[in-house]
C-alpha positions in Angstrom: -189.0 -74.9 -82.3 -190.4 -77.9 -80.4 -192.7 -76.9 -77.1 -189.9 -77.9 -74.6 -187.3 -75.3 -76.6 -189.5 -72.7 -76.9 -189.9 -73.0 -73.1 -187.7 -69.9 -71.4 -185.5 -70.0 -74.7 -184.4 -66.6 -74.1 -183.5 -67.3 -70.8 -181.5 -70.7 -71.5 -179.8 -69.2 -74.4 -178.7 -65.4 -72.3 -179.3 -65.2 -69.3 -176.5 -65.9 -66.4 -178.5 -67.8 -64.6 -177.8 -71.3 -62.7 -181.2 -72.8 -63.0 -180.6 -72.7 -66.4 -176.7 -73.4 -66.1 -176.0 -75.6 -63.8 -172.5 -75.7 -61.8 -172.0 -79.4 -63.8 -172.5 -77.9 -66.7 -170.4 -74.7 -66.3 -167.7 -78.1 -65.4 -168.3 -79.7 -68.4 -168.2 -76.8 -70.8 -164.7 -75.3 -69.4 -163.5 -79.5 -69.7 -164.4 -79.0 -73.4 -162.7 -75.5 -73.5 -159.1 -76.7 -71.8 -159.3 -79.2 -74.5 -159.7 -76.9 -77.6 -157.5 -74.6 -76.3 -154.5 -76.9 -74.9 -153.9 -74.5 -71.8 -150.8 -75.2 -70.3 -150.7 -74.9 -66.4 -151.6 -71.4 -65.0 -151.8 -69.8 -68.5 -152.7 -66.3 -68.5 -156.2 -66.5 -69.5 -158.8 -63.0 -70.2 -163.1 -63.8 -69.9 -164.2 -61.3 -72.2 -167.6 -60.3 -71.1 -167.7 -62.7 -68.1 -170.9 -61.9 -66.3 -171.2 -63.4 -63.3 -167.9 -65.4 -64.1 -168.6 -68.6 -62.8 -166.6 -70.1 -65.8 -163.9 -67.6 -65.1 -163.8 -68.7 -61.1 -163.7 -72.3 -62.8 -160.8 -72.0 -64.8 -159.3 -70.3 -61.9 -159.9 -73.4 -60.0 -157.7 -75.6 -62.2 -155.1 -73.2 -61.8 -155.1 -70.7 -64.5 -154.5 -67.3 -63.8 -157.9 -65.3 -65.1 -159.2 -61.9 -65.6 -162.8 -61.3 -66.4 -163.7 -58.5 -67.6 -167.6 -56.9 -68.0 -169.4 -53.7 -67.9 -172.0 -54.9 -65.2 -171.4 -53.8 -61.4 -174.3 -56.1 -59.6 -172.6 -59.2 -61.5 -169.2 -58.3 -61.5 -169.2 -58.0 -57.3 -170.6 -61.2 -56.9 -167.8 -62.9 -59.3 -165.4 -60.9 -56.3 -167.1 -62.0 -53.6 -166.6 -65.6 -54.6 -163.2 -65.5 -55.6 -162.3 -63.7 -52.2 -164.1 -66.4 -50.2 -162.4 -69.3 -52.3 -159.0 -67.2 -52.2 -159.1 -67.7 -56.0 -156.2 -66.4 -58.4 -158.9 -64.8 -60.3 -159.6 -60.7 -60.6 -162.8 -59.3 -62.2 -162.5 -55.5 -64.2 -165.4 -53.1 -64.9 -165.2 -51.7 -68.4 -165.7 -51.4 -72.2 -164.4 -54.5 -73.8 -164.0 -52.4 -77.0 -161.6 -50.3 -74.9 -158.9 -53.6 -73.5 -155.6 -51.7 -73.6 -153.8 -54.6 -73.2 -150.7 -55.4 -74.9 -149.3 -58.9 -75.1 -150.4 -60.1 -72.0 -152.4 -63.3 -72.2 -151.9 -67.1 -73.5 -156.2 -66.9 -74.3 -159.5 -65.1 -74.5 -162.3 -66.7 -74.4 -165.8 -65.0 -74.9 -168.3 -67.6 -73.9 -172.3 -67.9 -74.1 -173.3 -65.9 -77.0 -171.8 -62.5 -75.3 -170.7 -61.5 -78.3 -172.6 -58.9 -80.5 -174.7 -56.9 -78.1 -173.3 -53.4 -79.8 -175.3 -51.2 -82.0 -173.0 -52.3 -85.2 -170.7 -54.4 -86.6 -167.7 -51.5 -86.6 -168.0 -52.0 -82.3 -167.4 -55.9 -82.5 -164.4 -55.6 -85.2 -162.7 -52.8 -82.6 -163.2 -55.4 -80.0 -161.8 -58.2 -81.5 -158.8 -55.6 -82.6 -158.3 -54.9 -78.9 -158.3 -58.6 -78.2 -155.5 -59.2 -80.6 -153.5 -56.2 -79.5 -153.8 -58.1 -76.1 -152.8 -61.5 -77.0 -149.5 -63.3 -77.0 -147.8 -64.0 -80.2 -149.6 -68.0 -80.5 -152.3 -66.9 -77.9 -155.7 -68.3 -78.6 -159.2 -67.2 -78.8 -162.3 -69.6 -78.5 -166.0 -67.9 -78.9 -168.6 -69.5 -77.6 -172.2 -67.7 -79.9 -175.5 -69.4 -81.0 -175.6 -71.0 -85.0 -177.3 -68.7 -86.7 -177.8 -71.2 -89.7 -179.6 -73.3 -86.5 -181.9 -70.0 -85.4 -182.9 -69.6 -89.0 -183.9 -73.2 -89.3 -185.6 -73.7 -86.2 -186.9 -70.0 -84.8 -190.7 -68.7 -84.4 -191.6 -65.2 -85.4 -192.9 -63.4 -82.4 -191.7 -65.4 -79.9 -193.6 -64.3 -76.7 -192.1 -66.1 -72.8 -193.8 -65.1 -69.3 -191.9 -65.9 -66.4 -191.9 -64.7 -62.8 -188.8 -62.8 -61.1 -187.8 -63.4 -57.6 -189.7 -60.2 -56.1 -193.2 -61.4 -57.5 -193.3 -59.5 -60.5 -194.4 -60.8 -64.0 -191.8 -60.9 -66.9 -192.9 -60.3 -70.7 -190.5 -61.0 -73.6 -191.1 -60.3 -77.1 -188.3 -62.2 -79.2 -188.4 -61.5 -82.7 -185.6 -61.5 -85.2 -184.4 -58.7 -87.9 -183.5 -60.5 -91.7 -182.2 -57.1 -92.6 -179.9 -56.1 -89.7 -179.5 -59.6 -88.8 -180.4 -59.1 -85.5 -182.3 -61.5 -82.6 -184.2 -58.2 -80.1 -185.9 -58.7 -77.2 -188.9 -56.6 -76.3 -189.2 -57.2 -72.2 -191.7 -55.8 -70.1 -191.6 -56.3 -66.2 -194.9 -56.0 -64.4 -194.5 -55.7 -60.6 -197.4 -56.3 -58.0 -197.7 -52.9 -57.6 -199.1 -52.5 -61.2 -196.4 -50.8 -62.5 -194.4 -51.0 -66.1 -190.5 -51.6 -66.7 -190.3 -51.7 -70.5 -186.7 -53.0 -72.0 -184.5 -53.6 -75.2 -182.0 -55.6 -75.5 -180.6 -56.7 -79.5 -177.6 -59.4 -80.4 -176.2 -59.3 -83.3 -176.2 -63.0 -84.7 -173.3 -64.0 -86.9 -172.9 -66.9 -89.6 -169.7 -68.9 -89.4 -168.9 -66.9 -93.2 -169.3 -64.0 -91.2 -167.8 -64.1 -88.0 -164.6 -65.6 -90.0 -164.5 -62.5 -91.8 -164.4 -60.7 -88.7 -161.8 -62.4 -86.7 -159.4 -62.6 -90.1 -159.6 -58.6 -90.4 -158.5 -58.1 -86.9 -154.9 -60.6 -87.8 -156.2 -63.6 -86.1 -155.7 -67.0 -88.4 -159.1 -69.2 -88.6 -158.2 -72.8 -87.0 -162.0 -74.7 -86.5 -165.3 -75.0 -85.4 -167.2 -77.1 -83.2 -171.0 -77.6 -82.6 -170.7 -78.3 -79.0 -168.1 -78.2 -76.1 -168.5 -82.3 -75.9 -166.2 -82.0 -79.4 -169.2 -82.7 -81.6 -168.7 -81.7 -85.5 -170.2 -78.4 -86.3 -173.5 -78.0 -88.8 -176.8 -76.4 -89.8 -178.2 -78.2 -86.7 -175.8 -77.4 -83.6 -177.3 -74.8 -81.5 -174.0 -73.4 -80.7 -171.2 -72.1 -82.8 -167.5 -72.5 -81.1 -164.6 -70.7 -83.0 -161.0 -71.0 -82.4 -158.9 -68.8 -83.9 -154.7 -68.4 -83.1 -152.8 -64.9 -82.8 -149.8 -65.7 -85.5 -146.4 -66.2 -83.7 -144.8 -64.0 -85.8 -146.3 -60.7 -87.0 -146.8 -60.5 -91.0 -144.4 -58.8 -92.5 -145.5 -54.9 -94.1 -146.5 -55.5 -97.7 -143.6 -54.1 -100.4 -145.1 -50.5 -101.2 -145.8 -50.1 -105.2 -144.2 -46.6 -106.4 -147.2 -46.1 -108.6 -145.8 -44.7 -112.4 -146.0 -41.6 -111.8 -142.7 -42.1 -109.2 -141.3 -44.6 -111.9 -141.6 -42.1 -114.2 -140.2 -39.2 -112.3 -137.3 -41.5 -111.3 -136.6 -43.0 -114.9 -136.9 -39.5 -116.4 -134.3 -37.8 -113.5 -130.9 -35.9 -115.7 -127.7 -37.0 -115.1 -125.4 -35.1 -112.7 -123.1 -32.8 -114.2 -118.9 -33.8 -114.3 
């Protein structure tokens, strides 16, 4: 990576964070997303994974009835808190977004800024894009927002080591390194307060290949549509840091696949004696 990439990458790429994502550009990327997605006016829309959800209190703003849904507390009451002072038609839901129970209830889900893929294995992000389909609309819409792998393996440094300082003072140590055999991007922190004390922690994402994440979103029903490298529209390739997906719940389910009697059946029925007169 150049010096000016390497530069807080993990913090750029992850971290819910406005220094680093600006409120213009949380603007212009939900511009780019009402575009891919062709939202009509106050569509039922779920933020899988929202975080903070200042895209989700965004796409409130322009009318669209969100829910954002994420499995930390600290940033899920601050997503409240602003909603509620902006009497915004947007609700925010603690819990497992491998567990949705929905059924049929909205127009899109979108799943934005590489928050996809932070499970132990593969089996936990096909049950959650399952759940995500059971939720959907017959011709909802899902767009996913992840980082090109085919751009981390061109670009990425072994090792990468960042040092910042947290709001209290204390020093902050990551260890980015990436696993070819899981396929895996993990981050070794270490947060040194002023006190002189330790806070070690692990967090790993799953990194997928457009081959692979297509794969993924086909198994759970959902029909492929495109890709973009960038919520300004631009074409996706080897060199776009960012991976969009869309993919479309089909209108009408497939119909069950014609079960084959096997020959042992064929035989039995072929082979059945005539009723008696």
């Amino acid at each position: 990576m150049a010096k000016k990439e390497i530069d807080f990458w993990w913090r750029s790429q992850f971290e819910d964070n406005p220094t680093h994502r600006p409120a213009t550009q949380v603007k212009a990327h939900i511009d780019g997303l009402e575009r891919f997605l062709d939202l009509e006016p106050r569509s039922r829309v779920l933020d899988l994974a929202c975080g903070s959800g200042r895209q989700t209190l965004e796409l409130s703003r322009r009318g669209h009835r969100v829910l954002g849904v994420d499995s930390l507390d600290a940033q899920l009451s601050e997503a409240r808190a602003a909603a509620k002072a902006e009497k915004l038609n947007a609700h925010f839901l603690k819990g497992d977004i491998r567990q949705l129970g929905y059924r049929a209830e909205f127009d899109a889900v979108v799943n934005l800024y590489s928050s996809f893929g932070y499970f132990a294995g593969e089996r936990d992000d096909a049950k959650t894009l399952e759940g995500v389909y059971k939720g959907m609309k017959p011709g909802g819409k899902l767009l996913m927002d992840l980082l090109n792998k085919e751009w981390l393996m061109r670009h990425f440094e072994p090792n990468l080591w960042e040092q910042a300082e947290d709001s209290k003072g204390a020093v902050v140590l990551d260890q980015i390194s990436f696993n070819f055999e899981k396929g895996r991007l993990d981050n070794h922190r270490t947060v040194l307060a002023q006190d002189g004390g330790r806070t070690p922690s692990f967090v790993s994402l799953r990194v997928y290949t457009l081959t692979e994440l297509k794969r993924l979103i086909e198994s759970a029903g959902f029909l492929y549509r495109r890709v973009w490298g960038g919520f300004d529209g631009s074409a996706y390739g080897m060199d776009s840091r960012r991976m969009i997906v869309l993919a479309e719940k089909p209108k009408a389910e497939p119909k069950p696949r014609a079960v084959d009697a096997g020959p042992a059946l064929a035989i039995k029925i072929k082979g059945r004696s005539k009723s008696r007169r």
